[in-house]
PABA-295327 format. One record per residue: residue in three letters; chain; y, z, x of N, C-alpha, C in turn. Coordinates in pm, 1 decimal. Example, Ala and Ser with C-alpha at 12.3 -4.5 7.8 and 13.67 -1.06 7.14 Angstrom:
<recs>
ALA	A	-569.0	780.0	1319.0	-450.0	780.0	1230.0	-330.0	780.0	1320.0
SER	A	-225.0	708.0	1285.0	-106.0	714.0	1367.0	3.0	787.0	1290.0
</recs>
This chain:
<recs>
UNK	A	-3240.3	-663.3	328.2	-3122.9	-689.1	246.2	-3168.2	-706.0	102.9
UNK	A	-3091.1	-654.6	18.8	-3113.4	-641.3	-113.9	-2997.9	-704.3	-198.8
UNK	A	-3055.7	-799.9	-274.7	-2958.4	-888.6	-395.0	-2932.9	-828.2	-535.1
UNK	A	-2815.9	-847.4	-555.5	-2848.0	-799.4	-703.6	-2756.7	-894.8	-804.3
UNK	A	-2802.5	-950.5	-910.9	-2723.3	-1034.5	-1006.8	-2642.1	-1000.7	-1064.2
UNK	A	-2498.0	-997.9	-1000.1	-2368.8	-967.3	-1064.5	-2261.4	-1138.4	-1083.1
UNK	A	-2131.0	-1119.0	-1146.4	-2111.3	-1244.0	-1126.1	-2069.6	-1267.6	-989.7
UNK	A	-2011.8	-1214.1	-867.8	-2034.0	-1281.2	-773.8	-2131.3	-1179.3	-676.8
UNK	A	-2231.3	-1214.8	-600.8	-2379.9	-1171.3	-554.1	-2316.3	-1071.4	-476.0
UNK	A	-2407.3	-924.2	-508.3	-2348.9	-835.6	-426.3	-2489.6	-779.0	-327.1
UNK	A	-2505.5	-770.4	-198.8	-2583.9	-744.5	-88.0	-2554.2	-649.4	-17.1
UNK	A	-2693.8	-536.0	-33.5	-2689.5	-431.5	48.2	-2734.4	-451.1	154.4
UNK	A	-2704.7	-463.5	308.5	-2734.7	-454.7	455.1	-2702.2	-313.4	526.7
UNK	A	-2827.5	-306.8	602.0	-2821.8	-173.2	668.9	-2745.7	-185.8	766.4
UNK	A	-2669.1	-118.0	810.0	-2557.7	-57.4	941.3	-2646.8	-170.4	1069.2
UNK	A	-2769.6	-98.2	1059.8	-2871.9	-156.1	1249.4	-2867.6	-326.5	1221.8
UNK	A	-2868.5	-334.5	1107.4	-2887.6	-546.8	1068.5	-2767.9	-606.5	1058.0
UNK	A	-2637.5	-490.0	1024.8	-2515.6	-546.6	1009.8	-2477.3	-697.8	1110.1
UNK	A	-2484.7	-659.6	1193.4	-2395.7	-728.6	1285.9	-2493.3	-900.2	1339.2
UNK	A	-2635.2	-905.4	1338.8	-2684.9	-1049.4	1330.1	-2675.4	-1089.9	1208.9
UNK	A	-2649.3	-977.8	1081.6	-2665.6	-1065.8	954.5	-2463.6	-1079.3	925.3
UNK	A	-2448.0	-1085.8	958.5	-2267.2	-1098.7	1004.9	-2290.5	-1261.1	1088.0
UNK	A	-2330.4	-1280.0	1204.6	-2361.1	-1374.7	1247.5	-2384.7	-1471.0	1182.5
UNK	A	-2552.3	-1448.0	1081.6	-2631.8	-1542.9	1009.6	-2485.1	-1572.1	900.9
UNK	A	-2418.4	-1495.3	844.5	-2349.3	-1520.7	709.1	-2233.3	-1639.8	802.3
UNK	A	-2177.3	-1627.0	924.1	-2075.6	-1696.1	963.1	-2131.3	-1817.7	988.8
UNK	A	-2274.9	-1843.9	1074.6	-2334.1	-1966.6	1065.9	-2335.1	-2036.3	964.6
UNK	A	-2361.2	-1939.0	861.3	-2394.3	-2033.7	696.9	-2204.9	-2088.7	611.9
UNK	A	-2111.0	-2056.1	705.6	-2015.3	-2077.5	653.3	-1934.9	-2017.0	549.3
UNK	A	-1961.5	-1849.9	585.5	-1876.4	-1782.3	496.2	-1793.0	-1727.9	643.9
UNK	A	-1691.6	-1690.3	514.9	-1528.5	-1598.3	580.8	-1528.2	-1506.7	551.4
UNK	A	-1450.5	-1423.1	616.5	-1458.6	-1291.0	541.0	-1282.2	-1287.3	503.1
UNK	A	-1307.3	-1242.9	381.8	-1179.0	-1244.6	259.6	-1124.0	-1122.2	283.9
UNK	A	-1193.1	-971.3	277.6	-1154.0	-815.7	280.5	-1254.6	-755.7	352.6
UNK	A	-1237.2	-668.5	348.4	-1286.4	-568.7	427.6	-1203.3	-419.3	441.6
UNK	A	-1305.9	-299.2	315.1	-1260.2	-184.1	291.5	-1361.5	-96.2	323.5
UNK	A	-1333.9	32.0	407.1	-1376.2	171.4	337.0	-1438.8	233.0	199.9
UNK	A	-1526.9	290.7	177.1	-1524.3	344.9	48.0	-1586.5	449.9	19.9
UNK	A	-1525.3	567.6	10.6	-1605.0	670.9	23.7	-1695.6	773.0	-117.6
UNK	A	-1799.0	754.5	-125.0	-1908.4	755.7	-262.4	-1939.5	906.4	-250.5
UNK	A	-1907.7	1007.7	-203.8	-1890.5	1103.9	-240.4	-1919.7	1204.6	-399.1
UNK	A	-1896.4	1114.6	-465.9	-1901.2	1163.0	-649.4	-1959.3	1006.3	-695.5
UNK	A	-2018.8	934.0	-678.6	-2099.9	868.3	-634.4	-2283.0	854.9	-660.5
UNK	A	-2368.9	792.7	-700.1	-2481.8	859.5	-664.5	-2530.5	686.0	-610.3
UNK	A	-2462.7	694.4	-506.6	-2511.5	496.7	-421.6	-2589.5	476.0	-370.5
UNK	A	-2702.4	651.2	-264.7	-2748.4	617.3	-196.9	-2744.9	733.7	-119.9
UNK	A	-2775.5	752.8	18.3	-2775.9	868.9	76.9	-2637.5	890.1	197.7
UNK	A	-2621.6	771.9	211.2	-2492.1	785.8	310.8	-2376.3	789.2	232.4
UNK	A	-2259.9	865.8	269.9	-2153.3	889.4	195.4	-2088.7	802.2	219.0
UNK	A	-2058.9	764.4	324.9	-1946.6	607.8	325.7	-2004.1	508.4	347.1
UNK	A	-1929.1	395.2	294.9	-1949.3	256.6	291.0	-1845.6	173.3	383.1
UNK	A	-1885.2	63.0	409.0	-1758.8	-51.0	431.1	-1829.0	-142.9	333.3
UNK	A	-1726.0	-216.6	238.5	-1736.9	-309.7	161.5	-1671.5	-422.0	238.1
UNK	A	-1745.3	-536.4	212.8	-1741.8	-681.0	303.1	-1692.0	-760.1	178.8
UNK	A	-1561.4	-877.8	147.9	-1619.8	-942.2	67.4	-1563.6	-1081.3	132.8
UNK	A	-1653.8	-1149.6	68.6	-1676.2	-1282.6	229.1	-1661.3	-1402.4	95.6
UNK	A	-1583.4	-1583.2	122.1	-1587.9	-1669.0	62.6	-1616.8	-1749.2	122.8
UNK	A	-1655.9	-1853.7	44.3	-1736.3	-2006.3	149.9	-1666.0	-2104.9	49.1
UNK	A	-1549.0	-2198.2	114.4	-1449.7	-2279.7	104.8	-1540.5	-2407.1	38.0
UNK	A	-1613.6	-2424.7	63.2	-1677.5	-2580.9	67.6	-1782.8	-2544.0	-104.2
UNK	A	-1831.5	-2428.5	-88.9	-1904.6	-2412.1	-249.6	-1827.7	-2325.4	-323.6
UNK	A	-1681.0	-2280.4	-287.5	-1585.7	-2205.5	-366.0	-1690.5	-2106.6	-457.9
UNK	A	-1744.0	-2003.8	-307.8	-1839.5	-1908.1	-409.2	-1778.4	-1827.0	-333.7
UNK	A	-1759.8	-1725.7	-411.1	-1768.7	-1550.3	-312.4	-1909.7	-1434.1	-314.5
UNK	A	-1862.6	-1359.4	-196.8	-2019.1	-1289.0	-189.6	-1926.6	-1129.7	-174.1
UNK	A	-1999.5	-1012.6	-210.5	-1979.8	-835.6	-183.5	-2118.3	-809.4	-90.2
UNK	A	-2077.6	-723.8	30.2	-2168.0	-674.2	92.9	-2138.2	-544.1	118.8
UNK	A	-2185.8	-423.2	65.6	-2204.0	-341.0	99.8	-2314.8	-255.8	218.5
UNK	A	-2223.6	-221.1	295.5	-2277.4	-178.2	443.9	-2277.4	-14.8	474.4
UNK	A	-2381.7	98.1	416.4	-2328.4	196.1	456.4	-2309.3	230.2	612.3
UNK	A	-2217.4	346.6	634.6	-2210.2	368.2	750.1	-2263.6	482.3	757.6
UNK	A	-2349.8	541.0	875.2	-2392.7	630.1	876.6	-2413.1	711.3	987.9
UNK	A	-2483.4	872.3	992.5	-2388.7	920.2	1093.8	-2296.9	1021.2	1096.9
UNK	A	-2288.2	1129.9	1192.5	-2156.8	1182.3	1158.8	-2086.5	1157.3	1361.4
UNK	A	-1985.3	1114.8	1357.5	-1886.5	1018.3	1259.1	-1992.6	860.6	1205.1
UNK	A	-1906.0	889.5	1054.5	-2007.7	752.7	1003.5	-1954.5	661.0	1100.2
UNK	A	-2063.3	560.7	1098.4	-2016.2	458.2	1214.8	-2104.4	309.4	1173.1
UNK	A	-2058.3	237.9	1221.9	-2145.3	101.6	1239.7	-2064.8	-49.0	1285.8
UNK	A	-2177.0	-91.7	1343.2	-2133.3	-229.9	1416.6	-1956.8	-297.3	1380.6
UNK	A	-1899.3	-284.3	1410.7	-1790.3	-413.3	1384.3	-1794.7	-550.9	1370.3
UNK	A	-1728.3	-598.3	1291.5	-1747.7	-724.9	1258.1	-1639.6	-846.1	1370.4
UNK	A	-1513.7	-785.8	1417.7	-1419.9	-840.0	1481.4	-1484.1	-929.5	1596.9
UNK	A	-1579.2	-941.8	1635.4	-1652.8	-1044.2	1705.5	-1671.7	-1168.9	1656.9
UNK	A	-1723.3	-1097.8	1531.5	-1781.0	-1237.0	1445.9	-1653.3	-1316.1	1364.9
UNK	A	-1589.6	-1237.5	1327.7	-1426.4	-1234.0	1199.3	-1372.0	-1141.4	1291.7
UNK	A	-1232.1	-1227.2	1359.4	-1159.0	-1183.3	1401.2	-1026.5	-1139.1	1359.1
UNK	A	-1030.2	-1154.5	1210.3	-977.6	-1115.6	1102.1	-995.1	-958.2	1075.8
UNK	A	-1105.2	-904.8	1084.7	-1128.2	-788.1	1081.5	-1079.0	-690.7	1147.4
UNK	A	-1024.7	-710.6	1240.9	-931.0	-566.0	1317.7	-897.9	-560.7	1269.7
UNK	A	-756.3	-549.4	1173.0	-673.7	-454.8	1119.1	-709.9	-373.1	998.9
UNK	A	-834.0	-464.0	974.6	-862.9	-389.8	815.3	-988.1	-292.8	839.2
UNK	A	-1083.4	-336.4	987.8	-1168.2	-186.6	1045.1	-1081.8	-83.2	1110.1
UNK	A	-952.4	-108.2	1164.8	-851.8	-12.8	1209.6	-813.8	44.8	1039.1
UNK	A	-809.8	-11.6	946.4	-747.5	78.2	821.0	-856.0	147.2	764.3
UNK	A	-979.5	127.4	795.1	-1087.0	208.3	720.2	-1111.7	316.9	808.2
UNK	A	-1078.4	332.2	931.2	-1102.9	400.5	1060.6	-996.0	495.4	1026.3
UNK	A	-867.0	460.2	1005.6	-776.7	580.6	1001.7	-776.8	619.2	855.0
UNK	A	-787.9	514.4	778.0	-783.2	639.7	639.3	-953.8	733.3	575.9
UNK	A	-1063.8	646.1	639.6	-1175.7	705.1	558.0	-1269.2	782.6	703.8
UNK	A	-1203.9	765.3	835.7	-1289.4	750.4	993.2	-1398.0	712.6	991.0
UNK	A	-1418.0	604.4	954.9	-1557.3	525.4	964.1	-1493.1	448.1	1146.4
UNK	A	-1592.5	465.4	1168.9	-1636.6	387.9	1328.0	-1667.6	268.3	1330.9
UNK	A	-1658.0	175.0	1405.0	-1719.0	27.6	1454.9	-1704.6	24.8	1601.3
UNK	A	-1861.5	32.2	1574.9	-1881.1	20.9	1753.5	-1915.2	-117.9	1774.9
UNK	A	-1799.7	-159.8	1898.7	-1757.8	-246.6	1962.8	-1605.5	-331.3	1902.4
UNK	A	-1563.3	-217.8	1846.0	-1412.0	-269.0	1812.9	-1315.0	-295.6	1927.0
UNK	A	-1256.2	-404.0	1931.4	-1161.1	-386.8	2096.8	-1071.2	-279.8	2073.4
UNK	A	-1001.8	-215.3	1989.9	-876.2	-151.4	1987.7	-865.3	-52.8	1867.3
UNK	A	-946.5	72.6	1826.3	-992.1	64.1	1707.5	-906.6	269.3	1728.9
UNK	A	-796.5	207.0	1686.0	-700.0	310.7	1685.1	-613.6	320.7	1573.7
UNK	A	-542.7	475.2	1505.6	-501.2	410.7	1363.8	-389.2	339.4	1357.7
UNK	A	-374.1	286.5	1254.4	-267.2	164.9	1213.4	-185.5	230.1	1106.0
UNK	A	-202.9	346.0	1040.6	-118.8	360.4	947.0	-54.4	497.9	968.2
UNK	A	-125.1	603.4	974.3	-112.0	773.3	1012.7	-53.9	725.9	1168.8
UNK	A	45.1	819.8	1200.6	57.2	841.7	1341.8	-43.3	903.2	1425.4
UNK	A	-44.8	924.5	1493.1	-191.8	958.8	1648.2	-208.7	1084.7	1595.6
UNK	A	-100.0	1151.5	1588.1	-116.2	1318.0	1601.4	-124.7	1354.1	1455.5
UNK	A	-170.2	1239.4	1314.5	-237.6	1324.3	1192.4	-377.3	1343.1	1224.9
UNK	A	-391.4	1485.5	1177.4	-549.7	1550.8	1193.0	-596.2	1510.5	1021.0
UNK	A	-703.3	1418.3	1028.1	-782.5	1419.3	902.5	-785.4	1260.2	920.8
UNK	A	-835.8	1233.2	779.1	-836.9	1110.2	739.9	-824.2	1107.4	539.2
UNK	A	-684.1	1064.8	496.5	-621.1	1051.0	381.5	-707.8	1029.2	266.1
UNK	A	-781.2	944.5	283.8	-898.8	891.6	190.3	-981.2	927.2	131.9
UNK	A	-1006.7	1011.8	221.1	-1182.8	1140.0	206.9	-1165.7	1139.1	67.8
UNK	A	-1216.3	1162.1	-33.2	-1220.7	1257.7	-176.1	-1240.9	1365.0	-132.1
UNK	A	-1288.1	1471.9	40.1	-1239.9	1566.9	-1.9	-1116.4	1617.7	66.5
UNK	A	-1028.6	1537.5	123.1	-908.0	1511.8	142.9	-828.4	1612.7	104.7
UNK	A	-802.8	1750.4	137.0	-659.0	1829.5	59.3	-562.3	1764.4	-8.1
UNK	A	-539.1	1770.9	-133.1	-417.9	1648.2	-196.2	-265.7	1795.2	-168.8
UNK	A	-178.6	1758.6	-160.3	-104.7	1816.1	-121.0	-75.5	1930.5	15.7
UNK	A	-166.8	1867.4	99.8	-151.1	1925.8	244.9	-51.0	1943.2	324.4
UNK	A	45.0	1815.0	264.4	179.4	1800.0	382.4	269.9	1894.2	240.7
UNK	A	361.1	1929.3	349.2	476.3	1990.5	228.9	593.3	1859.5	236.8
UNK	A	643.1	1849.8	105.3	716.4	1781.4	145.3	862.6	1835.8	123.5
UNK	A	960.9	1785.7	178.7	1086.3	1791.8	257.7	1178.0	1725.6	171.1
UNK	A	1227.5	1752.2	65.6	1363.5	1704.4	13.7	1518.9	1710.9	77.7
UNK	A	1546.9	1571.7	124.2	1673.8	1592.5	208.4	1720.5	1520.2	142.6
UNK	A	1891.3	1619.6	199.8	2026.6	1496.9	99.6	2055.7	1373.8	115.4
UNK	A	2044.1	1332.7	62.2	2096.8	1160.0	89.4	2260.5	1162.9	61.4
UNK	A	2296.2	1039.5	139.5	2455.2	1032.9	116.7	2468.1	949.9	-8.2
UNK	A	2581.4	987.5	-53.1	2633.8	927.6	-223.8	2685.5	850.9	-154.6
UNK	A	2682.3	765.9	-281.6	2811.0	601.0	-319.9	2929.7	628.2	-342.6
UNK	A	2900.5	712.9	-438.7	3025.5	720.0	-527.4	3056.6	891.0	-545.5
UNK	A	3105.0	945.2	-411.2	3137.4	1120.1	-388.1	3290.8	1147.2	-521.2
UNK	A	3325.4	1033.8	-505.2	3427.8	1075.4	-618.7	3386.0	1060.5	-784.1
UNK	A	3270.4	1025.2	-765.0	3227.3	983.7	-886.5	3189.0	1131.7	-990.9
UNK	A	3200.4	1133.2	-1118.0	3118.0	1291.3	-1198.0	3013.3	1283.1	-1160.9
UNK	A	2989.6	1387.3	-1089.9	2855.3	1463.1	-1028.2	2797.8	1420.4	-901.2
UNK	A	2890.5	1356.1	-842.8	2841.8	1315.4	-690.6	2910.8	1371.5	-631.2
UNK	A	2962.2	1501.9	-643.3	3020.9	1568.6	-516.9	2899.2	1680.6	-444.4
UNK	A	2896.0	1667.9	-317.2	2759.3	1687.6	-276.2	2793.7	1830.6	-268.5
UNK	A	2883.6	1904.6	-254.7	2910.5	2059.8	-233.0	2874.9	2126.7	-374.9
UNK	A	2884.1	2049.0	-477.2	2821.7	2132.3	-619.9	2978.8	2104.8	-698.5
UNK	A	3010.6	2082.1	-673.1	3191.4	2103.5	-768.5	3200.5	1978.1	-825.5
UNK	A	3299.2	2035.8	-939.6	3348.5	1890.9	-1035.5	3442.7	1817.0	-959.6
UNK	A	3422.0	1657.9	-986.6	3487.6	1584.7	-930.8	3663.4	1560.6	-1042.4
UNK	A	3651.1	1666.3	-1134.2	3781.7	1642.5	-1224.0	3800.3	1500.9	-1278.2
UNK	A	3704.8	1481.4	-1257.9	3696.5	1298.7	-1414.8	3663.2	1345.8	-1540.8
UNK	A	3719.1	1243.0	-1576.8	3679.3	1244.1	-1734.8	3548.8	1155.6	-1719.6
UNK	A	3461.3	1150.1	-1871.2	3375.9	1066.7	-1868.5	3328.4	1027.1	-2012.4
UNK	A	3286.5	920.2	-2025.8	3289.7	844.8	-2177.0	3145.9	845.6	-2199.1
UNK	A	3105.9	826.1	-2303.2	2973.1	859.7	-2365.2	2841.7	808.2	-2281.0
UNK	A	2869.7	692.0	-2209.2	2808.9	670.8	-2122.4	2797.0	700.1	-2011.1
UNK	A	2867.9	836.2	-1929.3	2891.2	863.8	-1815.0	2996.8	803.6	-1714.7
UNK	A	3062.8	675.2	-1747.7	3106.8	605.4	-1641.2	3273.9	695.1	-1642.1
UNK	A	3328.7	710.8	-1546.9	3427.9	738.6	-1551.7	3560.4	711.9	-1621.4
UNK	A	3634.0	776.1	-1673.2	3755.6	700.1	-1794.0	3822.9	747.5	-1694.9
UNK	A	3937.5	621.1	-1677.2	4095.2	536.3	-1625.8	4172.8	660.7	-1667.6
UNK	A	4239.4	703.9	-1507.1	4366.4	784.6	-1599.5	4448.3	728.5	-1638.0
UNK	A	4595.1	848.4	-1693.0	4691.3	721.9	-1750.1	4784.0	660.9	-1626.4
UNK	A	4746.9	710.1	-1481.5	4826.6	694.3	-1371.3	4813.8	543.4	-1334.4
UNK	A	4683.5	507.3	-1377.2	4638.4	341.9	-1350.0	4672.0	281.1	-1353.0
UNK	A	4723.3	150.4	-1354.3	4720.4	4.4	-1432.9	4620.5	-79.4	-1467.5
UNK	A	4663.2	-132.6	-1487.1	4483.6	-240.3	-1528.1	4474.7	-317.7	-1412.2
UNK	A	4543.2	-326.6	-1292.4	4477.3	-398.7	-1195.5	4416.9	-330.9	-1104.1
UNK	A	4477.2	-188.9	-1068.4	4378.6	-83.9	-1019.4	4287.4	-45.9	-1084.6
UNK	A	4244.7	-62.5	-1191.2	4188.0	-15.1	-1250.6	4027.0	-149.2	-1273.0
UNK	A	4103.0	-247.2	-1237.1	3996.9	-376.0	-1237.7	3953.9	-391.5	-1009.0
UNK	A	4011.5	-317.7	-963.5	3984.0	-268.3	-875.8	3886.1	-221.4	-811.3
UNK	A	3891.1	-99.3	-915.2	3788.2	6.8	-844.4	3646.1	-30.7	-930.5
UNK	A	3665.4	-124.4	-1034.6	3524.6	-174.1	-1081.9	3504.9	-288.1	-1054.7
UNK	A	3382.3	-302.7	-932.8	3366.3	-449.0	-860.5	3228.8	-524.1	-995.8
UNK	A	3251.5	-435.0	-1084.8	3107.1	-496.6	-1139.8	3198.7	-527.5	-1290.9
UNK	A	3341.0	-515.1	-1258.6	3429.3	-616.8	-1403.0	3435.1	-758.2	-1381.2
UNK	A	3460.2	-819.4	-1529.1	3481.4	-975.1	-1504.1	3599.3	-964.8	-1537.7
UNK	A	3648.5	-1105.2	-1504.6	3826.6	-1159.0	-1532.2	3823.5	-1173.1	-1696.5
UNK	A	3900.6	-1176.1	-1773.5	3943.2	-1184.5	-1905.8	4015.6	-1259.3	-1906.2
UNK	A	4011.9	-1432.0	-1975.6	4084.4	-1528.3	-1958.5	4224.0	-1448.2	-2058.7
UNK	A	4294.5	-1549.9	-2050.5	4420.6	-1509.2	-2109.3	4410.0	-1597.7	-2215.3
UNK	A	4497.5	-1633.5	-2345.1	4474.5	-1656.9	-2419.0	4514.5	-1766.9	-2419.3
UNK	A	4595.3	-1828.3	-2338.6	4608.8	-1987.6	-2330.8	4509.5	-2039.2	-2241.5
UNK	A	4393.8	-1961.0	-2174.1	4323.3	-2023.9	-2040.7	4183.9	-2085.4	-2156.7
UNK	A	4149.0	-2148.2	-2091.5	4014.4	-2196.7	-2129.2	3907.6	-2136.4	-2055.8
UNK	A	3806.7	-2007.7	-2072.3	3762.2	-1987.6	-2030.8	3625.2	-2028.2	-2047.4
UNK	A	3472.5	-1982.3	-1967.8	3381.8	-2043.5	-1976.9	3289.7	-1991.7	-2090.5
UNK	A	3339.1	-1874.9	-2155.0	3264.3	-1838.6	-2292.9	3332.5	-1884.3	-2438.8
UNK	A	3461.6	-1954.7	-2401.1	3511.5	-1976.4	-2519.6	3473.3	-2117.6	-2612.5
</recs>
């Protein structure tokens, strides 16, 4: 294991030491805080392309620690921590489905975010960025009578005031007309005492 002086201590552990020095760190009274994927690809970290980043706190000396763990391998892989930090399933299930890094001896180490049947893993950098097509569907309007919410393409025959909102015909009154706008206030009358006057 290798130290290096940052402000909080960051430690490189090999994949084969991971899991007693996981142990030794829980004896000594650290937690583990996160736990990510990281794939170094464009990178020059080292020889293995993926990582899991560890970052672990100890309550009692309010210190934090970074451990970087490559995984290695094809599929990259290495020990799980969910034995030791049982905290760690969901976040070795999120490095598993977005970057497929492995942990052997995970109880349940299936993805959590992609459904079963996505082929890949999202994360990669070399990941296809625009692989899925995507699908623009209509949504239903609020306001179909409103200018420009008629979903067939046609004018809704309103008028409209500089701001878009629809102008009152002259068929209205002002109480239909205080009606159909749930977002008007009352207008005291001039003998009322109202609360802005």
């Amino acid at each position: 294991m290798s130290e290096s002086s940052a402000r909080a201590p960051v430690a490189y552990v090999a994949a084969g030491d991971w899991a007693a020095r996981a142990r030794s760190l829980k004896d000594e009274g650290w937690a583990l805080s996160d736990l990510a994927g990281l794939d170094t690809i464009s990178l020059d970290s080292g020889s293995e392309r993926f990582e899991v980043v560890v970052q672990l706190f100890q309550a009692g000396g309010r210190q934090r620690r970074t451990i970087h763990v490559p995984a290695e391998g094809e599929p990259p892989s290495l020990p799980s921590a969910v034995p030791v930090w049982p905290a760690a399933d969901f976040l070795e299930r999120e490095a598993f489905d977005m970057f497929g890094i492995h942990f052997e001896g995970h109880p349940n180490l299936t993805r959590i975010l992609m459904p079963e049947e996505w082929v890949g893993h999202p994360l990669r950098k070399d990941y296809g960025v625009g692989k899925v097509p995507v699908e623009f569907i209509a949504q239903p309007l609020i306001q179909i009578g409103a200018p420009g919410g008629d979903p067939s393409g046609g004018s809704s025959q309103s008028e409209v005031d500089w701001l878009g909102q629809a102008v009152n015909s002259k068929d209205d009154d002002e109480n239909g007309a205080a009606e159909h706008a749930s977002f008007a206030r009352a207008v005291p009358e001039s003998g009322d005492k109202g609360v802005n006057q």
